[in-house]
SEDREN-903598 format. One record per residue (C-alpha): residue number from 0; residue in three letters; x, y negated, z. Coordinates in steps of 0.5 Angstrom, whole numbers, plus 500, padded with zeros to 3 digits. Layout:
+-----+-----+-----+-----+-----+
:   n : res :   X :   Y :   Z :
+-----+-----+-----+-----+-----+
: NUM : ALA :   X :   Y :   Z :
...
+-----+-----+-----+-----+-----+
//
This chain:
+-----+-----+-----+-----+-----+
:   n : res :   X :   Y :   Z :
+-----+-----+-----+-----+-----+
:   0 : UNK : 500 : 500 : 500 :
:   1 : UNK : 502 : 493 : 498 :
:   2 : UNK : 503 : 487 : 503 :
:   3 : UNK : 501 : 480 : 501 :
:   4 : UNK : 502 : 475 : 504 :
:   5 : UNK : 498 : 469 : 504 :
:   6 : UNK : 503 : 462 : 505 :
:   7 : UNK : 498 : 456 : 505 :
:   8 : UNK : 495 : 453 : 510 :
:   9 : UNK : 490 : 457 : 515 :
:  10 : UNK : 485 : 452 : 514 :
:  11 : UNK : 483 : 456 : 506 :
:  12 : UNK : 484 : 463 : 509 :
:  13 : UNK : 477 : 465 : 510 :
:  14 : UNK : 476 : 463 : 503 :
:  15 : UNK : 482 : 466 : 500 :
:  16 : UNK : 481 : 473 : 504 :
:  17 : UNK : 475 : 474 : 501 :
:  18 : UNK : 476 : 472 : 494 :
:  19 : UNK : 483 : 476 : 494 :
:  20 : UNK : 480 : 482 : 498 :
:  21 : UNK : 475 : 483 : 492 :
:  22 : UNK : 480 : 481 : 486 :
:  23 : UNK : 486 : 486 : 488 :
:  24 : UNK : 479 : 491 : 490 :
:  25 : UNK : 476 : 490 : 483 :
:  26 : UNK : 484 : 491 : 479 :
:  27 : UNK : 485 : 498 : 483 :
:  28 : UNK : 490 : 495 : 488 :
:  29 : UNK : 491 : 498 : 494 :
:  30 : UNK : 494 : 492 : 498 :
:  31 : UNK : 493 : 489 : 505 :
:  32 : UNK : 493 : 481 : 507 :
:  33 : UNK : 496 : 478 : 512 :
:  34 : UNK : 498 : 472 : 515 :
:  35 : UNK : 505 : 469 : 517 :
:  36 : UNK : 509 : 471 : 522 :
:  37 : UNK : 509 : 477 : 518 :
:  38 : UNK : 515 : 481 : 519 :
:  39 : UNK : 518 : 478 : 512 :
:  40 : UNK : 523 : 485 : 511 :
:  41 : UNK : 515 : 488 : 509 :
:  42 : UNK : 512 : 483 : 504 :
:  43 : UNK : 511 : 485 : 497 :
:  44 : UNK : 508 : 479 : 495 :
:  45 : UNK : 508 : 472 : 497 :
:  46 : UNK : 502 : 467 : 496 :
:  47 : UNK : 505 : 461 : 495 :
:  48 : UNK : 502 : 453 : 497 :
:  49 : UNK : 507 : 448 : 498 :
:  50 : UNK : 503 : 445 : 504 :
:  51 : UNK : 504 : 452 : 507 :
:  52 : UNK : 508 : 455 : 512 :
:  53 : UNK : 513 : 459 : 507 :
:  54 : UNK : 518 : 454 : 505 :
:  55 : UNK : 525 : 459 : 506 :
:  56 : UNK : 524 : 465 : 502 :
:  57 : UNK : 531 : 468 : 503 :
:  58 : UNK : 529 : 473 : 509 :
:  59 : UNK : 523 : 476 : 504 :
:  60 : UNK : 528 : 481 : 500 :
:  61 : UNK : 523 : 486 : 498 :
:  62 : UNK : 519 : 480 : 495 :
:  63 : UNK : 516 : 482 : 488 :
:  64 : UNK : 515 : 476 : 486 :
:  65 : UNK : 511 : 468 : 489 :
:  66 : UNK : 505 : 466 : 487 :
:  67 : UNK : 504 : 459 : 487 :
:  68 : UNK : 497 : 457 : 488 :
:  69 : UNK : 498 : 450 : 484 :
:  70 : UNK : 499 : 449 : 476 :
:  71 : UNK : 504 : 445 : 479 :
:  72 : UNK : 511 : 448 : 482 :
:  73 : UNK : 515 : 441 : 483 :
:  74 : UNK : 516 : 443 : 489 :
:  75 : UNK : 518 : 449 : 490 :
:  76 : UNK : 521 : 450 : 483 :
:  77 : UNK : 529 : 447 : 486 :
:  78 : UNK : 528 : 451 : 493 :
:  79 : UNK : 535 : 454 : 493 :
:  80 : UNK : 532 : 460 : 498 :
:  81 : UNK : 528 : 461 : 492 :
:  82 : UNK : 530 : 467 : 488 :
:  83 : UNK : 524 : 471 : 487 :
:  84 : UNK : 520 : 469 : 480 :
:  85 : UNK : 515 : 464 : 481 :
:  86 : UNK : 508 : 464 : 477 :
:  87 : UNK : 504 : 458 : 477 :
:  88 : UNK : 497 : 458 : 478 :
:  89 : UNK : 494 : 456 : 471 :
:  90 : UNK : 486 : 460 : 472 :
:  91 : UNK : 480 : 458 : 468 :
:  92 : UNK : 476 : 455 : 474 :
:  93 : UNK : 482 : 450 : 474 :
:  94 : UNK : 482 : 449 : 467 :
:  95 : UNK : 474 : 447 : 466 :
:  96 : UNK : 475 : 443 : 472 :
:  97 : UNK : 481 : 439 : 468 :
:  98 : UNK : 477 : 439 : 463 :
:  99 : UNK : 472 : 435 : 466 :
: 100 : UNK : 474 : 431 : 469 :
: 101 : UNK : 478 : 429 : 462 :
: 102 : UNK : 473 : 429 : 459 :
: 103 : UNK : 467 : 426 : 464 :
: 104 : UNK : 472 : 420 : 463 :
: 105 : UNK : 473 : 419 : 457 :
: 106 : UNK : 466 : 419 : 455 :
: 107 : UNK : 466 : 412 : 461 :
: 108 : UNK : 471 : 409 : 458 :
: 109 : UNK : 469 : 410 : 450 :
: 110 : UNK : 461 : 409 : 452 :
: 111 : UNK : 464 : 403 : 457 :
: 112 : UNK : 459 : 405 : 463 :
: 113 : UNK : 462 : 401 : 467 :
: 114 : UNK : 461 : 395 : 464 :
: 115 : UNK : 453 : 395 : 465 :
: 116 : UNK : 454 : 399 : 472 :
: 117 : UNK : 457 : 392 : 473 :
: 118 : UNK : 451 : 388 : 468 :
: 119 : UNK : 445 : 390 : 472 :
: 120 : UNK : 442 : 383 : 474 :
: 121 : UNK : 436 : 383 : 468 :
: 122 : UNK : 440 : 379 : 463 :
: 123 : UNK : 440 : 383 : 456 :
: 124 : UNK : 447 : 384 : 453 :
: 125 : UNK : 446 : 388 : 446 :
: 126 : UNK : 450 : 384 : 441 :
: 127 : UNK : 457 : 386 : 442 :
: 128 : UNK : 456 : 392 : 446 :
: 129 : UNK : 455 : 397 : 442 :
: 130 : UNK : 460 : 403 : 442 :
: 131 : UNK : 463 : 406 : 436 :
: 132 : UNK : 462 : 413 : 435 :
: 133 : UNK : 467 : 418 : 438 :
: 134 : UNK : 470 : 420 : 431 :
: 135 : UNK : 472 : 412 : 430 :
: 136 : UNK : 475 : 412 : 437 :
: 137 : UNK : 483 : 415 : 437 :
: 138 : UNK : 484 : 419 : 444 :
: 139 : UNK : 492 : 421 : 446 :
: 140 : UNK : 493 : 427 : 451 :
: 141 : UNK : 500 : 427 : 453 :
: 142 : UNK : 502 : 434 : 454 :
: 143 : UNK : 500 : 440 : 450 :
: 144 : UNK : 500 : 445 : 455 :
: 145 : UNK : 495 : 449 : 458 :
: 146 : UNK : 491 : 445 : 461 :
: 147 : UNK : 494 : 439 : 456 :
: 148 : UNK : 491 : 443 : 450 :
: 149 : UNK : 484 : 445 : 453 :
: 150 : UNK : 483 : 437 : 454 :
: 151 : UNK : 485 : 436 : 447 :
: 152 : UNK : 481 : 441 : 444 :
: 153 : UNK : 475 : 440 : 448 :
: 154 : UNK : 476 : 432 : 446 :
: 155 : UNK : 477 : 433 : 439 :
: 156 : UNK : 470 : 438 : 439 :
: 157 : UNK : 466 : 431 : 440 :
: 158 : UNK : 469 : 428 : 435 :
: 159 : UNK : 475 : 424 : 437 :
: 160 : UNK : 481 : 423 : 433 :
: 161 : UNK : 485 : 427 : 438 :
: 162 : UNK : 493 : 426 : 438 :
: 163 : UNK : 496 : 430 : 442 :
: 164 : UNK : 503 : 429 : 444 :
: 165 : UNK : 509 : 434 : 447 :
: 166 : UNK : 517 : 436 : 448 :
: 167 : UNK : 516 : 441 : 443 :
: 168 : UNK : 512 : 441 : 436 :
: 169 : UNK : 505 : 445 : 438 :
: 170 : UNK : 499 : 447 : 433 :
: 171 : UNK : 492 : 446 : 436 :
: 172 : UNK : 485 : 445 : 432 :
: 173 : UNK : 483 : 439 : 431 :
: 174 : UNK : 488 : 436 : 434 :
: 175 : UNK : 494 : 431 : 431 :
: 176 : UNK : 500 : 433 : 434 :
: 177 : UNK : 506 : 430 : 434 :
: 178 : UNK : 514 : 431 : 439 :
: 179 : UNK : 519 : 428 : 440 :
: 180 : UNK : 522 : 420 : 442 :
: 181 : UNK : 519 : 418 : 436 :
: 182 : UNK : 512 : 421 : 435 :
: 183 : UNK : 513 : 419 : 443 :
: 184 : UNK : 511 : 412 : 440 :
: 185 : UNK : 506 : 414 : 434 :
: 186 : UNK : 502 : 417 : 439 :
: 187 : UNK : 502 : 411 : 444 :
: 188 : UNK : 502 : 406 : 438 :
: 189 : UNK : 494 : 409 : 438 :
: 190 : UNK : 492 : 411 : 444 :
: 191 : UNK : 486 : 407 : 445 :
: 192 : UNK : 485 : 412 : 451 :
: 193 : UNK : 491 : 415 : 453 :
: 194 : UNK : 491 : 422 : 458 :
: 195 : UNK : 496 : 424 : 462 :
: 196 : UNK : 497 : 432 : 463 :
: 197 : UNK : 505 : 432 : 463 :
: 198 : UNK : 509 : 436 : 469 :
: 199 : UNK : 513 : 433 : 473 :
: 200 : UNK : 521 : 433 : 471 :
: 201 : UNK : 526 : 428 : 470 :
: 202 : UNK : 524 : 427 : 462 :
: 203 : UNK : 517 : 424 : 464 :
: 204 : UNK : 519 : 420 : 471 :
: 205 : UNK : 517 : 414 : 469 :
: 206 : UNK : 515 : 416 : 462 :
: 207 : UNK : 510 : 410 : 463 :
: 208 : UNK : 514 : 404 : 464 :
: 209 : UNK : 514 : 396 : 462 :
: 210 : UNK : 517 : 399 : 455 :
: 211 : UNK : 511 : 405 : 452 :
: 212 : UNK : 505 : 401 : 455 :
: 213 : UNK : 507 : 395 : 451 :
: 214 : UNK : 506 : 400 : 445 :
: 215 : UNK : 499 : 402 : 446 :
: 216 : UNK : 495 : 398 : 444 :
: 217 : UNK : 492 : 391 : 447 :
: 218 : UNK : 486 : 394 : 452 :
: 219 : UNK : 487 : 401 : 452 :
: 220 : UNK : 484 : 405 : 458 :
: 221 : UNK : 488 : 410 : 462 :
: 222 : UNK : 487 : 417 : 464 :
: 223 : UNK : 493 : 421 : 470 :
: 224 : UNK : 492 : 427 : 472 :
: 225 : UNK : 498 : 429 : 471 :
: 226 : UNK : 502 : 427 : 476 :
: 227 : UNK : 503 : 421 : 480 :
: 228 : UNK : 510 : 421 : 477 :
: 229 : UNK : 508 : 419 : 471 :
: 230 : UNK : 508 : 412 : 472 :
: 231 : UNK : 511 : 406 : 474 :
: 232 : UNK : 506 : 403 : 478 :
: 233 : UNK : 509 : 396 : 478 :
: 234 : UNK : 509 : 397 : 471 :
: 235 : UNK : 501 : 399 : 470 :
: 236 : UNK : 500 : 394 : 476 :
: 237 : UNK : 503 : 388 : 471 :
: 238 : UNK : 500 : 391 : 464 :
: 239 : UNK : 493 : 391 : 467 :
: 240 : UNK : 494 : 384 : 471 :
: 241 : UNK : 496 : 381 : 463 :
: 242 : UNK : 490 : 386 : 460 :
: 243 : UNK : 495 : 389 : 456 :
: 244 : UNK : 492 : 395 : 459 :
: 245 : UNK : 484 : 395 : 460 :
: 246 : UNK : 483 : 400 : 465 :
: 247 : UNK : 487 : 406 : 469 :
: 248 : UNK : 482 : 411 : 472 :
: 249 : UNK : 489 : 415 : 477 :
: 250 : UNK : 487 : 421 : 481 :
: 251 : UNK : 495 : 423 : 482 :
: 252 : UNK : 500 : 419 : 486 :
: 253 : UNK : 507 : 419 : 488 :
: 254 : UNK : 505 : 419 : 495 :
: 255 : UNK : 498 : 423 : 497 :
: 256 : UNK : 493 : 421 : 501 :
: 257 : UNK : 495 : 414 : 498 :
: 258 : UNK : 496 : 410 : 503 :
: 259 : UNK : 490 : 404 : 505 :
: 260 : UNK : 495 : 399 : 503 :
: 261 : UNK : 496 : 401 : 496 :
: 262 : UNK : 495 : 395 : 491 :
: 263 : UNK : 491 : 401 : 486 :
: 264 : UNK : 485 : 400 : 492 :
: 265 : UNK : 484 : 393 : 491 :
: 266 : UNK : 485 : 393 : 483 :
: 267 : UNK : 479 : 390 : 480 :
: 268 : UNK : 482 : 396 : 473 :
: 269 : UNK : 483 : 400 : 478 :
: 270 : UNK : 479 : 406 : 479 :
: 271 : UNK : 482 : 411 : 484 :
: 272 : UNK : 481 : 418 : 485 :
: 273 : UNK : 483 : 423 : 491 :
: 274 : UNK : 486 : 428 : 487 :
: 275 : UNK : 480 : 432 : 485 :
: 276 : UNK : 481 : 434 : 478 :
: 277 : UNK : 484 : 440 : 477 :
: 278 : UNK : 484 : 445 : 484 :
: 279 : UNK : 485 : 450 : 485 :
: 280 : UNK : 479 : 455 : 486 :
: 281 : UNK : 479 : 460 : 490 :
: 282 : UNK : 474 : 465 : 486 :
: 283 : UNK : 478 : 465 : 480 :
: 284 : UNK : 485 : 464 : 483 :
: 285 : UNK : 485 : 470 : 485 :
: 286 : UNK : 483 : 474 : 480 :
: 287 : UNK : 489 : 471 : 476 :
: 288 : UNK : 493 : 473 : 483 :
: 289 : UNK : 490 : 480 : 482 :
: 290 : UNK : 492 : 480 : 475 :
: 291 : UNK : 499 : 479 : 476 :
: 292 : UNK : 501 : 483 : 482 :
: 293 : UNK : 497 : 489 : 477 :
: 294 : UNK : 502 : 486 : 472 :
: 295 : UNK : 509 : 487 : 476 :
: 296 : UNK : 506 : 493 : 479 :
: 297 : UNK : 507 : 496 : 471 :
: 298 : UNK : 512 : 493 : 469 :
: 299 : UNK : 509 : 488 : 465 :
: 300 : UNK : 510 : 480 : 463 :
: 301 : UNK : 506 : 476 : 468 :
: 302 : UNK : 502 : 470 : 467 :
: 303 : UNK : 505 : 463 : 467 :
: 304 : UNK : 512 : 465 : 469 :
: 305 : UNK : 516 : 459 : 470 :
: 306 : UNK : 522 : 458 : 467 :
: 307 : UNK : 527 : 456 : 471 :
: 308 : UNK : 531 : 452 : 466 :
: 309 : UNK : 525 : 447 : 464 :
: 310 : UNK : 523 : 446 : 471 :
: 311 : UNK : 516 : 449 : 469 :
+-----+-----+-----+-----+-----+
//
């Protein structure tokens, strides 16, 4: 019998014990859950949060492999104790919760929503408020991984000139896509809605800076839940202040909570989220954890292995 320990904070392990006890069932595996301070020696498996208990991984010695609740492995991904292959969580529960929100908003800013949820005072305000269809409005997504790609193509589905922008030249239907520092530039020069789905790596630090947000064009509206890493946020603050940009809907930050006294919560163009668009969900996560332990177990690939070399 397996043992898999469950490293993330005892808070979620009523959730999780119940939705692992069922996924590993329904995938045959016979395994008991268990909770630190387990006997490290005796671990097969390590179910991993980086807000959980686990941060030095060097006494499990018998472990297969650490399964990382969040898609993001930023914080764990440089461990030194590290020596365990690391799987990033990319489950459809948190795909469909991306795309939503992606999308949700996207659809507020096309339709300008909140300039009539603000207009509300009996004055009838037609002429000049009129939006344009989707298939005239141009919509880039920065990032073409999973979660990146299912955004995309989901924008592209409702009749949006979608871009979608990565390191690496990527195919995707009814999307534009380009790579690369100079299609960096092509994608932000239309990007009248920009959204942000990157990881976070040295490359993207910053990636939106006084220089890119001075390509897009005048008005554009952001979207970031991507990582709060992204983005300078005096830059933003100054595009935003001269209405180089028109909006930036944020529901990642470099600090989270972010702290009371940030600028972005008085901010007029500011629409602050608390990092609700992509979590995970334990029903459908753990049915990817199932999977992969099946996957270790008869020595095939696993989901989303992360690549040491990239960082993600």
């Amino acid at each position: 019998m397996l043992t898999v320990l469950f490293a993330d904070r005892i808070e979620n392990w009523p959730a999780y014990e119940q939705a692992l006890t069922a996924a590993l069932a329904e995938a045959g595996i016979a395994a008991r859950l268990v909770l630190p301070p387990t006997e490290p020696a005796t671990v097969d498996y390590i179910v991993y949060s980086p807000r959980g208990p686990v941060q030095d991984f060097s006494a499990y010695t018998r472990a297969k492999a650490v399964l990382n609740l969040w898609a993001g492995v930023e914080r764990v991904v440089g461990n030194p104790t590290l020596t365990q292959p690391l799987c990033r969580m990319v489950d459809e529960g948190l795909e469909r919760g991306m795309v939503e929100w992606v999308t949700g908003h996207a659809l507020r800013a096309h339709l300008n929503i909140d300039f009539f949820l603000s207009h509300q005072d009996g004055v009838w305000r037609q002429e000049g408020n009129v939006p344009p269809l989707a298939r005239d409005r141009s919509v880039v997504v920065l990032g073409l991984g999973a979660l990146g790609g299912a955004c995309a193509e989901t924008l592209a589905g409702l009749g949006f000139q979608v871009t979608g922008w990565s390191r690496t030249q990527k195919t995707l239907p009814g999307v534009t896509c380009l790579s690369g520092a100079e299609g960096l530039r092509a994608a932000l020069s239309r990007a009248e809605i920009l959204v942000t789905v990157l990881p976070n790596t040295p490359e993207t630090t910053d990636l939106l800076n006084a220089d890119t947000l001075a390509l897009l064009p005048k008005g554009a509206v952001i979207l970031n839940p991507g990582r709060g890493n992204l983005i300078d946020d005096d830059a933003l603050l100054a595009a935003l202040d001269s209405r180089q940009v028109g909006h930036a809907t944020l529901d990642v930050f470099r600090v989270e909570p972010l702290p009371p006294e940030h600028p972005y919560w008085a901010h007029p163009k500011v629409t602050v989220t608390p990092h609700i668009a992509a979590e995970t969900r334990p029903a459908s996560a753990a049915r990817v954890i199932a999977e992969n332990i099946r996957r270790f177990e008869a020595g095939e690939t696993p989901l989303h292995l992360v690549d040491r070399s990239r960082g993600y």
